[in-house]
N, C-alpha and C positions, 0 to 999 in steps of 0.2 A: 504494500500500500504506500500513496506516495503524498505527500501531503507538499501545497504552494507556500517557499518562501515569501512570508507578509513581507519584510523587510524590504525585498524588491520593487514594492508598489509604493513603499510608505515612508515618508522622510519626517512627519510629523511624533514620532512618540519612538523609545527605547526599547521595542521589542525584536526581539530576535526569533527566527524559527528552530527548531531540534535538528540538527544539524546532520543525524543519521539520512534523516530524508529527503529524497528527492523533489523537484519540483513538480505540482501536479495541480492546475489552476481551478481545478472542480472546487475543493475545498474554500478556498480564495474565494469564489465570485457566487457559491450558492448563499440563500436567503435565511438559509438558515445558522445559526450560532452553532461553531466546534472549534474544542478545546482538546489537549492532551496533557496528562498529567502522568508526573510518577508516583508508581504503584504506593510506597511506602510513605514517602511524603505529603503526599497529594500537590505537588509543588507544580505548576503550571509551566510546562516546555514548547505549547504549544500551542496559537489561539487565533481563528480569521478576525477580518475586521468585523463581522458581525457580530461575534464574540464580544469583542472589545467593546463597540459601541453601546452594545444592550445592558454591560457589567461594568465601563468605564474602569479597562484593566489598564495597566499603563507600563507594568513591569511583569516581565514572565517568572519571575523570582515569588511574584505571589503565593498562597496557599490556597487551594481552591476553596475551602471551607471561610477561608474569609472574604471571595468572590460569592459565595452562594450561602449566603448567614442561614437558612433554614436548613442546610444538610446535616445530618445526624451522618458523621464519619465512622462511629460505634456499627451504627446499623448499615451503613453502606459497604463495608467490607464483609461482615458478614453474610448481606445479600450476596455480593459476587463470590464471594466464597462457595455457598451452596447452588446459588440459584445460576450463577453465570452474568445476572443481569439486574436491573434495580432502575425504579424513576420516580422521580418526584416534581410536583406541579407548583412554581410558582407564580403568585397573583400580586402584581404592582399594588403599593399600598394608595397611590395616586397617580391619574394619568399625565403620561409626558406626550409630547408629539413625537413620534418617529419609534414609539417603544414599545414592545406589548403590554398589554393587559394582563393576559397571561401567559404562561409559560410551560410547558412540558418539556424536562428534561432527563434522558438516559442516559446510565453507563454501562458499558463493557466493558472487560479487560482483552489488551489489545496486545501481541506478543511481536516486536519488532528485534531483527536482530540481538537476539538471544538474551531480550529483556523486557521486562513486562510493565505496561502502562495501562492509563482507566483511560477509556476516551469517553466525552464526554458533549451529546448531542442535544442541542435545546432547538425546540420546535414550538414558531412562535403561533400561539391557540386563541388568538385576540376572538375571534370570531365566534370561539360560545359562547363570549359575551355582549355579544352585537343581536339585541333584542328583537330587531326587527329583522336580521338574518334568519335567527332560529324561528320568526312564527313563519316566514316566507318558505324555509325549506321543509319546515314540518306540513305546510299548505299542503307545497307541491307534491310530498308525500305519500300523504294522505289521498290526495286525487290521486295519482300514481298507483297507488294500494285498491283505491274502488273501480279502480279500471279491469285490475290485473287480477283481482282477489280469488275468480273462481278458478281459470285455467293455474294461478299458483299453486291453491289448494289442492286439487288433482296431482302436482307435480310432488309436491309436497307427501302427501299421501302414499305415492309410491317411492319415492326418497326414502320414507322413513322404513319403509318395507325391506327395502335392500340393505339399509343402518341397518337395523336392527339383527338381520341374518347375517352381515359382517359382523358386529358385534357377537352374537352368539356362538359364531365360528371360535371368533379369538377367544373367548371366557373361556368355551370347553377344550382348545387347545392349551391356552392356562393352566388347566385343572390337567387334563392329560399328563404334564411333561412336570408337574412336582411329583417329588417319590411319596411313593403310599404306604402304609403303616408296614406293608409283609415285607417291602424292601430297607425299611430303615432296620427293622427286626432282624435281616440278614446281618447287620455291618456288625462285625468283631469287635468285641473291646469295647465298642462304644455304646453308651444306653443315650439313645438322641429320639425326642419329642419334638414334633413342629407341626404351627397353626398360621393362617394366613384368610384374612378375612378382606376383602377391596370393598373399597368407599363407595363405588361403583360397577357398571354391569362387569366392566375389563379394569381389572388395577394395577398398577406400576409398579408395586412390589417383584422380587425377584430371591426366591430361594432355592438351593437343592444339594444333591447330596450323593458324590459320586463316589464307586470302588475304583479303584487303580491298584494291582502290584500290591496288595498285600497293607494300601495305603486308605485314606478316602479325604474326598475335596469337598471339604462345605462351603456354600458360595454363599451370599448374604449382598442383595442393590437395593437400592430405591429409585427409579426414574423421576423426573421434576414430573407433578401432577399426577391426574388418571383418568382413564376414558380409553379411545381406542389409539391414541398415536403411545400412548404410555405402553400400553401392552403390549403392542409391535415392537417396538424398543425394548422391554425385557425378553421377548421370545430370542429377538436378534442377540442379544445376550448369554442368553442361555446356552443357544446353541453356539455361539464362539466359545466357550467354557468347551463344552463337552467336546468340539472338535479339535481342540488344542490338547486334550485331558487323551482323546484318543492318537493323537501325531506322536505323546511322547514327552512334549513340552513341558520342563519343568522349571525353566528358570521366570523368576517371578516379573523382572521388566520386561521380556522378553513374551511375556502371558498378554501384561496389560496392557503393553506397547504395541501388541499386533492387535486383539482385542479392540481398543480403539480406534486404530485407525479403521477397521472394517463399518463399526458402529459409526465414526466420524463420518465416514463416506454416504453412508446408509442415510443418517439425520439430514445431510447435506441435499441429496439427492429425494427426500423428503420433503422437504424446506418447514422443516418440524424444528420449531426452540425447543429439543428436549438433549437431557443430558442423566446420567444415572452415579451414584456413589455406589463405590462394588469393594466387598474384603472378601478375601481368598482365604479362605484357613485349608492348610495341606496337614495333615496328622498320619502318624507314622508311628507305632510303639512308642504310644506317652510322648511323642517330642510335636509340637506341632507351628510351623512355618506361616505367616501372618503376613498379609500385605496387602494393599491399596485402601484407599479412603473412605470410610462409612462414620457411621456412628459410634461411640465411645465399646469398648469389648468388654463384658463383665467375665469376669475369672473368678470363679469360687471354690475355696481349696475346701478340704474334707472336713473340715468342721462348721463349713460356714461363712469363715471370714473371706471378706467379698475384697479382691484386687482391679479396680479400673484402670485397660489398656486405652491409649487415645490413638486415634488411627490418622488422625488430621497427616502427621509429613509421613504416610507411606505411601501416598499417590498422588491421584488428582480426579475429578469427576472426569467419567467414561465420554467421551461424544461431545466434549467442551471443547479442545483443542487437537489440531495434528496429530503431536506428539508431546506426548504425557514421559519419555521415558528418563526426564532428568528430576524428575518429580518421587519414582518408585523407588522403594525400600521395603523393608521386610523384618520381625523381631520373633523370637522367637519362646516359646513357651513349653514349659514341662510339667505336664500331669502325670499326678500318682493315682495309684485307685482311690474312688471318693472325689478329686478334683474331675473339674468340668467347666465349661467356660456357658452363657448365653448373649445369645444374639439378637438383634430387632433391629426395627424403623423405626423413626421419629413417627410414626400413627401411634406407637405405645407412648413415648414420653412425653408427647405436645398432646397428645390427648385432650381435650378438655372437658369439664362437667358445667354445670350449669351457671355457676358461679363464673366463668370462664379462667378459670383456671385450670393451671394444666400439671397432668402428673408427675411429669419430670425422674427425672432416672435417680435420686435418690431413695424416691418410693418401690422404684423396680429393683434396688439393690435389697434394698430391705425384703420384700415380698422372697425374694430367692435365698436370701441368708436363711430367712425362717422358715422355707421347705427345703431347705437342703437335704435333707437325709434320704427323702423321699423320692422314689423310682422319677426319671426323665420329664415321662407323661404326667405324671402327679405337680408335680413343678412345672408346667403349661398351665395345666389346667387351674391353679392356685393364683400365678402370674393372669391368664386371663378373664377369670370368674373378677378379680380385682379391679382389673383394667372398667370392665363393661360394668362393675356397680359403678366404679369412679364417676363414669360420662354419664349414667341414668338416662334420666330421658334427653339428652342434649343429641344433634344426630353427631352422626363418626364423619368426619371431614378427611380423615386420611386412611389410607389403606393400611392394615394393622399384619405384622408378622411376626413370628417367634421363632428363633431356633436355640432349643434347650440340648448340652450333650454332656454326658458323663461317663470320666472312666471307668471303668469294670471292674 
């Protein structure tokens, strides 16, 4: 990507462009405000004049957070962390000529020459607030709608016929391709309980549980969202697992580095924002090999006492970027008999109940210290009878998964 030296055009103000990049005059002359900032600092390297003029930037030295006083930098890396992507709406407290009203503005993280920046795009939205725009285009809509309403509804009608039977394809291939109680009951050594409940018809959760050699691979994702582009994206997942698990493939960047580029390709040629957090657990006589990015790892030794692994630096979300493989690492863990480790998605821990609060992984820690003793399936069912009072009558917003294992 190439982005226009400002400097070239502009002899009035002290800004300089990022010097990595080329000139590329789109950037310059669209209508729209972008910025580029680094990852870490949030420090501005980068900005058209439209930019400048709507934020009256003057020095690229700036901090974006004190260009854009209502960003919450807490929450914004957070967002890109999980989600990839993040945006917030600013509304002028008072009208200037030449400015918007309001503002919509997104970020992405942008990886240039072997370093990573936010870009940072504001699209100027003056116009929902232009009162007699919105009653003139809702008019013409509404005509629009009474013109069109019966041949839509016909189309519509058969639309939802074919949804629905794509949808029902994907859910029962879902349910097909997790292992079922007689195959877990095979695996050696290991006493392993798993549940998995989606928010919807098709859900973006992703679990399962393979033999190799004497070994087995427990896998554990979440896709961003659920519905049907989520479920497609775990399937594709899935089966890059088990195809990799059948070539031979053991080394662990080498998993999630080929892994994503397939999925990368796949979302691409989708034109789907989705992305998935994936941990690989390889277990092997008590010793068991741990890598790529999900949710925090619960490890509970034989008495109970509960050890949290964090997964954050052993990857990177699946289908985010290219190449993930300067990202992958791997740690390693040793069960005795009585040790056991449990797995899940953020549907257990953001959980919420009515109160809107949410249950958070310090109640999941607790819930499994106090059935530890208790067979695999007995500690699911303990963890999920809890989960589902917690929420009561509140509905389930995220797709909910478990995987409980213990050594023998």
């Amino acid at each position: 990507m190439n982005f226009y030296d400002s400097t070239k055009s502009s002899t009035t103000d002290n800004l300089t462009s990022l010097s990595v990049l080329d000139s590329h005059p789109t950037v310059e002359f669209i209508h729209d405000g972008f910025a580029l900032c680094e990852d870490d600092s949030l420090n501005i390297v980068f900005c058209n004049p439209t930019f400048r003029k709507w934020f009256d930037v003057h020095d690229l030295s700036t901090p974006l957070n004190e260009v854009l006083e209502t960003l919450k930098t807490d929450l914004l890396f957070k967002r890109l962390k999980k989600r990839g992507a993040y945006s917030i709406s600013i509304e002028a407290e008072e009208e200037r000529k030449g400015f918007p009203v309001l503002m919509e503005v997104f970020f992405k993280p942008l990886k240039w020459a072997e370093k990573l920046y936010i870009s940072v795009h504001v699209h100027n939205m003056s116009k929902l607030k232009e009162k007699d725009a919105l009653i003139a285009s809702h008019s013409r809509m509404i005509e629009q709608s009474n013109r069109q309403l019966a041949r839509l509804t016909k189309r519509l009608e058969a639309e939802n016929i074919r949804l629905s039977a794509e949808v029902e394809v994907t859910r029962q291939l879902q349910q097909m391709l997790v292992p079922g109680n007689d195959e877990l009951a095979r695996v050696e050594n290991l006493d392993i309980a798993c549940f998995m409940e989606p928010a919807d018809e098709v859900g973006g959760d992703y679990y399962d549980v393979l033999q190799f050699d004497g070994g087995v691979r427990i896998c554990i994702g979440d896709v961003t969202g659920h519905g049907l582009q989520s479920g497609v994206v775990m399937l594709m997942a899935q089966m890059g697992i088990r195809t990799l698990l059948a070539s031979g493939e053991m080394d662990a960047t080498r998993i999630l580095s080929t892994l994503n580029r397939a999925v990368y390709d796949n979302i691409e040629r989708m034109g789907a924002d989705k992305n998935l957090t994936l941990s690989i657990l390889d277990y092997k006589e008590g010793k068991v090999r741990a890598t790529g990015q999900h949710e925090e790892m619960i490890v509970v030794r034989k008495g109970g006492r509960v050890e949290r692994m964090d997964t954050a630096e052993l990857g990177f979300p699946i289908g985010l970027d290219d190449d993930i493989a300067d990202f992958v690492d791997e740690i390693h863990i040793h069960l005795e008999p009585g040790d056991g480790i449990v797995l899940y998605t953020d549907g257990i821990t953001e959980a919420e109940n009515i109160k809107k609060e949410q249950y958070e992984l310090d109640r999941l820690c607790a819930i499994c210290s106090k059935n530890w003793t208790k067979p695999a399936a007995e500690i699911r069912d303990a963890i999920v009878d809890e989960v589902f009072h917690f929420i009561g009558d509140q509905t389930v917003f995220d797709d909910i998964t478990l995987v409980v294992m213990k050594q023998k």
